[in-house]
C-alpha positions as CSV (number, residue, x, y, z in Angstrom):
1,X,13.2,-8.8,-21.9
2,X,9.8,-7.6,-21.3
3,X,8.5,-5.5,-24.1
4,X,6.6,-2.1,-22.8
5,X,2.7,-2.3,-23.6
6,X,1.0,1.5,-24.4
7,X,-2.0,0.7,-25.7
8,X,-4.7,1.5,-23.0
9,X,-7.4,-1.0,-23.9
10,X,-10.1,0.5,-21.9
11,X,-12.2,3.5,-23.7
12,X,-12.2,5.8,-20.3
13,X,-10.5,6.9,-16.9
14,X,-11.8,4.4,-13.9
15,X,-13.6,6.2,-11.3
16,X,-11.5,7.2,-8.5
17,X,-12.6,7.5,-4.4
18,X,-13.9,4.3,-2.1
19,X,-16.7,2.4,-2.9
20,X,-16.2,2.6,-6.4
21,X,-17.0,0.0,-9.6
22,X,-13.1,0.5,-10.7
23,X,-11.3,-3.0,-10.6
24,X,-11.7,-3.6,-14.4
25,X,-10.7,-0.1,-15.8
26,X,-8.0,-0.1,-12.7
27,X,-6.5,-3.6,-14.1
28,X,-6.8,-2.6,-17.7
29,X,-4.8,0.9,-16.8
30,X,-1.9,-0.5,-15.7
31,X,-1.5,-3.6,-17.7
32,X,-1.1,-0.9,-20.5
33,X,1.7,1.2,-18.6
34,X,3.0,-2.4,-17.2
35,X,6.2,-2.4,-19.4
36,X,6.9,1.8,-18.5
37,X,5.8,1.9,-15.0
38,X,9.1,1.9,-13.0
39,X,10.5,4.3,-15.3
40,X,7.8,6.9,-14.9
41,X,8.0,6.1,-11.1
42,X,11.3,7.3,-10.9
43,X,11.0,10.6,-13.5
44,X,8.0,11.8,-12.3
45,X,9.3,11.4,-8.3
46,X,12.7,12.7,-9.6
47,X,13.7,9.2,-7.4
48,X,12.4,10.2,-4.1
49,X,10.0,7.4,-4.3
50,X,12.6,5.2,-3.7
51,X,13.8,6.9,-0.5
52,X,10.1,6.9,0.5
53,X,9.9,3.1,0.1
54,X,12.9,2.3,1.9
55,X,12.0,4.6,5.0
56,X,8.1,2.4,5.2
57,X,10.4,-0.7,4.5
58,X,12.1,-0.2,7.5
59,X,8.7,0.3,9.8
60,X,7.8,-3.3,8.0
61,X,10.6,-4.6,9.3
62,X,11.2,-2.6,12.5
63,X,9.9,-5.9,14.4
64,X,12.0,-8.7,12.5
65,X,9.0,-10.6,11.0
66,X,9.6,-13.9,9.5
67,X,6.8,-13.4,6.5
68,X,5.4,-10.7,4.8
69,X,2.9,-10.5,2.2
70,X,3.2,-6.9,0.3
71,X,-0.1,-6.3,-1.6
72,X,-0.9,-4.7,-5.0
73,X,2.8,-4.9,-5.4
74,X,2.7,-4.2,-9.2
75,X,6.3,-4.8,-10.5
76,X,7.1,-6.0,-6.9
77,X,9.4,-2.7,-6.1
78,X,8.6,-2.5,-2.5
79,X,8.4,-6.4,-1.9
80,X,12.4,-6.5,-4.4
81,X,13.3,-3.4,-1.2
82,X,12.1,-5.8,1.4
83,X,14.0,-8.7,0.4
84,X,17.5,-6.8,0.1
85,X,17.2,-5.6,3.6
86,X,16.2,-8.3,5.0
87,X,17.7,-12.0,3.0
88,X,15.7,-14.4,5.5
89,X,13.0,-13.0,5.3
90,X,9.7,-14.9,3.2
91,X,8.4,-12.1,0.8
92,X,5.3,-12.7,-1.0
93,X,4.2,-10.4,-3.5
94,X,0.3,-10.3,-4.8
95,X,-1.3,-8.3,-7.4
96,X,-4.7,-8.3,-9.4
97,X,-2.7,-7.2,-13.0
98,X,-0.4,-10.2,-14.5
99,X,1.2,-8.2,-16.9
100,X,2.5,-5.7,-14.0
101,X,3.5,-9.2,-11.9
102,X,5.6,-10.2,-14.9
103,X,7.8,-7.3,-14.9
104,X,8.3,-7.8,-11.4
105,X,9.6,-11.8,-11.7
106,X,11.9,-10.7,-14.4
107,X,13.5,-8.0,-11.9
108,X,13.9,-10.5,-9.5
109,X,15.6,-12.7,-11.4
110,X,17.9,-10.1,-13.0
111,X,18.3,-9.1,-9.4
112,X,18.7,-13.2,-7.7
113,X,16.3,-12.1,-5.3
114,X,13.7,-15.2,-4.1
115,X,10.6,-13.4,-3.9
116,X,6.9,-15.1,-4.6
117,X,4.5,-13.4,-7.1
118,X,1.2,-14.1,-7.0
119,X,-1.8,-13.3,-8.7
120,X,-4.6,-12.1,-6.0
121,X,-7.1,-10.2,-5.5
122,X,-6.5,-7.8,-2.4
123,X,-10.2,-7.6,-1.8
124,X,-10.4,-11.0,-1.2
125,X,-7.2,-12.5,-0.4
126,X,-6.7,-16.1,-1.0
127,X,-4.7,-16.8,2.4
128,X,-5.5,-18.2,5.9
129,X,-6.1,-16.2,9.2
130,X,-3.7,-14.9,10.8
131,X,-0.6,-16.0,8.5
132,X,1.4,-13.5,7.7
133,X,3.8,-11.4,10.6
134,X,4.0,-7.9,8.3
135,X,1.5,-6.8,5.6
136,X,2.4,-3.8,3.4
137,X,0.8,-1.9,0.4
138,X,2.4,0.9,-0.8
139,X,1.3,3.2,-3.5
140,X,-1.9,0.9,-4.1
141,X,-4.4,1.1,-1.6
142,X,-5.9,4.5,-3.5
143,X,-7.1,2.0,-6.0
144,X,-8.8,-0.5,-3.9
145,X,-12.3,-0.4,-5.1
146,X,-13.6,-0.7,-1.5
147,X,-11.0,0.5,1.3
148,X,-12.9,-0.6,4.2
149,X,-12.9,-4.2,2.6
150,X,-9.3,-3.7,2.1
151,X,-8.4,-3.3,5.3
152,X,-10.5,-5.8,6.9
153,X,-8.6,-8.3,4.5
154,X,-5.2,-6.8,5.6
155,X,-6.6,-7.0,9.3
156,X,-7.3,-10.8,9.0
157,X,-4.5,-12.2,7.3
158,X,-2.2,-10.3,9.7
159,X,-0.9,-12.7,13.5
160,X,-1.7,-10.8,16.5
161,X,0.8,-8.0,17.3
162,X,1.1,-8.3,13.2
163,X,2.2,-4.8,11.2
164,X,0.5,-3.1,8.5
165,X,2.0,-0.5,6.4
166,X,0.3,1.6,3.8
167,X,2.8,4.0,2.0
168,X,-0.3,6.4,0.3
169,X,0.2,9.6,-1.9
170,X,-2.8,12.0,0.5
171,X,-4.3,14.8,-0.6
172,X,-2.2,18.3,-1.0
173,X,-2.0,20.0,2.2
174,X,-3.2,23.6,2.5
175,X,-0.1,25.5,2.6
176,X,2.0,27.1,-0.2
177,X,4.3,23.7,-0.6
178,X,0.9,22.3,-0.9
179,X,-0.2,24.6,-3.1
180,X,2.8,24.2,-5.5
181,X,2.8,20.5,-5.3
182,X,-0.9,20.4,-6.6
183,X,0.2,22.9,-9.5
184,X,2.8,20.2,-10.7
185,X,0.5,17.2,-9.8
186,X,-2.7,18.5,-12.1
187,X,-0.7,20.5,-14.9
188,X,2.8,18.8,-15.0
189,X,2.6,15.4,-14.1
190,X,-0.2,14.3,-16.6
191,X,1.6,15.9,-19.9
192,X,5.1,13.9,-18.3
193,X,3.1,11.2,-18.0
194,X,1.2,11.0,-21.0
195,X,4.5,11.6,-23.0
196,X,6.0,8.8,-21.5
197,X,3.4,6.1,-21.1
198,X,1.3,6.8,-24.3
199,X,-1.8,6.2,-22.3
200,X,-4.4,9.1,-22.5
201,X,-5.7,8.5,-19.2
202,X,-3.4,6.9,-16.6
203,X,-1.3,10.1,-15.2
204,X,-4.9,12.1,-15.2
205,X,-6.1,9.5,-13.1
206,X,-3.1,9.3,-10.8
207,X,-3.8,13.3,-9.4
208,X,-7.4,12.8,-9.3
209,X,-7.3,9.4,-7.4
210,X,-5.0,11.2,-4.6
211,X,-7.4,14.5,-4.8
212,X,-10.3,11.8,-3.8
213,X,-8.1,9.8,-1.4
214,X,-8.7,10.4,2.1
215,X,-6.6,12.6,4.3
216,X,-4.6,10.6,6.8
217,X,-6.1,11.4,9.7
218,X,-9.5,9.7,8.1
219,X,-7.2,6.7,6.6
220,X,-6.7,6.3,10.7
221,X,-9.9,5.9,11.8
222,X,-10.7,4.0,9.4
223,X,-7.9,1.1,9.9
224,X,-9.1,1.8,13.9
225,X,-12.4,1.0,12.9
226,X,-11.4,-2.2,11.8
227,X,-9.7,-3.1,15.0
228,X,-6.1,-1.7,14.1
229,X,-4.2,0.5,16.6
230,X,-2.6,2.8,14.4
231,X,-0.6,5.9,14.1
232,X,1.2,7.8,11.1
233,X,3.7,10.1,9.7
234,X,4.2,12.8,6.6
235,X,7.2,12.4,4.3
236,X,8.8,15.2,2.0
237,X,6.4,17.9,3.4
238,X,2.9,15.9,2.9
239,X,3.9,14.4,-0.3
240,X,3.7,11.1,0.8
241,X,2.6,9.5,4.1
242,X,3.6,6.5,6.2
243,X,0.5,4.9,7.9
244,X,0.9,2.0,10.5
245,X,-1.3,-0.1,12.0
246,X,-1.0,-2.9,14.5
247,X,-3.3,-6.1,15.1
248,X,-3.9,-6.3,19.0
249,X,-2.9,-9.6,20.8
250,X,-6.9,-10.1,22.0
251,X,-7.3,-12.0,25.4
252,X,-10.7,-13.3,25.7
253,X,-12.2,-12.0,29.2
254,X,-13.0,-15.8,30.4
255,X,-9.2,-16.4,29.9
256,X,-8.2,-14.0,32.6
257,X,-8.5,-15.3,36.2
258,X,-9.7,-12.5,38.9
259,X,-5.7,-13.4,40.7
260,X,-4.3,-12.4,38.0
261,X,-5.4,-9.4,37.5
262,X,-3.4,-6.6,40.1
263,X,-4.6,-3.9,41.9
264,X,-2.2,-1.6,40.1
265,X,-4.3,-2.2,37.0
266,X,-7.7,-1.4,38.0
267,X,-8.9,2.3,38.1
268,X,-11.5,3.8,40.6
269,X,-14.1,2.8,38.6
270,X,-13.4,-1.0,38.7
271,X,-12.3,-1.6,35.0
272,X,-9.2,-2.7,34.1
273,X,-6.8,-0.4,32.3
């Protein structure tokens, strides 16, 4: 049995936001909330986090990959939901905390689920080019230290016509539901979480991390900047988001022969569409 850890080792909150030196405080955070982390997941979401992972499970899935690698998978929730959906399927699990990977390989094998956990860092992922058919991260990109670097890791790993799937907490939207939701994030959530956990500072730094996260129109263009085609969608009113992302199949322009190319697919201006 794995024995709950509440002692929050580091002295202060990480920073939150991109670009930011967090990785150590991040690590040391949720080492300490390792052994209480599922639990609070499902108080503090009232279990709607669960629904939320099995609707971005199924856009992992929705084009039968063979192998997925599921980063910053913590106590390998998401990676466990992959598995029971889909029993052929190769699910490998990474995470930069040990303690929060341990929890995880004793749920799979209360569970019998065959699932790899590895230790990795997401910002540099130990893993050849192109090897994986689905990527997804869900409820951990907010704490990459560097999102652009992030992504361009999740970009590389990923085959062509690959699928990435980012299940993010975005900022509160600026409606009354929004409104409310922020109320219960900053005042509620924290005090819940504090009781629970006995860490001082990891349910302050959950609301503040999504306050700095960016909206998901930004999160977009910033996996499009990378070379993703993406596209996403809200779930429970804004709460939480769905954001996809697919690796183009590129075809070098020396590999395509003028015959091949049709008159139905050039435009008045000569390129092709």
């Amino acid at each position: 049995m794995v024995k709950p850890n509440v002692n929050l080792s580091t002295p202060t909150m990480p920073p939150v936001g991109d670009v930011q030196p967090k990785a150590d405080g991040v690590r040391q955070m949720f080492a300490a909330i390792s052994g209480r982390y599922d639990l609070l997941n499902r108080v503090l979401s009232m279990g709607v986090d669960q629904t939320w992972r099995n609707q971005a499970a199924r856009e992992v899935l929705a084009l039968s990959p063979k192998r997925v690698l599921d980063v910053a998978t913590g106590t390998a929730d998401f990676a466990l939901a992959l598995k029971k959906m889909a029993p052929d399927l190769e699910v490998i699990g990474c995470d930069f905390v040990p303690e929060m990977l341990e929890v995880g390989r004793h749920k799979a094998k209360a569970q019998q689920l065959d699932v790899l956990l590895e230790e990795k860092d997401a910002l540099a992922l130990d893993y050849p080019d192109a090897s994986f058919d689905a990527l997804s991260c869900a409820f951990g990109f907010r704490n990459f230290a560097d999102y652009h670097q992030g992504l361009l890791e999740f970009y590389r790993v990923l085959r062509p016509g690959g699928r990435m799937v980012i299940l993010e907490f975005p900022p509160p939207q600026e409606n009354l539901f929004g409104s409310a939701f922020r109320l219960y994030f900053e005042q509620v959530l924290p005090r819940v979480g504090r009781f629970i956990s006995g860490s001082e500072y990891a349910y302050t730094y959950l609301p503040q991390s999504v306050l700095a996260f960016p909206e998901p129109q930004k999160l977009i263009k910033m996996m499009e900047d990378v070379g993703f085609k993406s596209r996403y969608h809200l779930l429970s009113g804004g709460i939480a988001a769905i954001h996809i992302g697919v690796k183009p199949f590129e075809i070098k322009s020396s590999e395509i022969k003028p015959s091949e190319i049709k008159s139905s697919e050039i435009n008045p201006s000569g390129a092709k569409l």
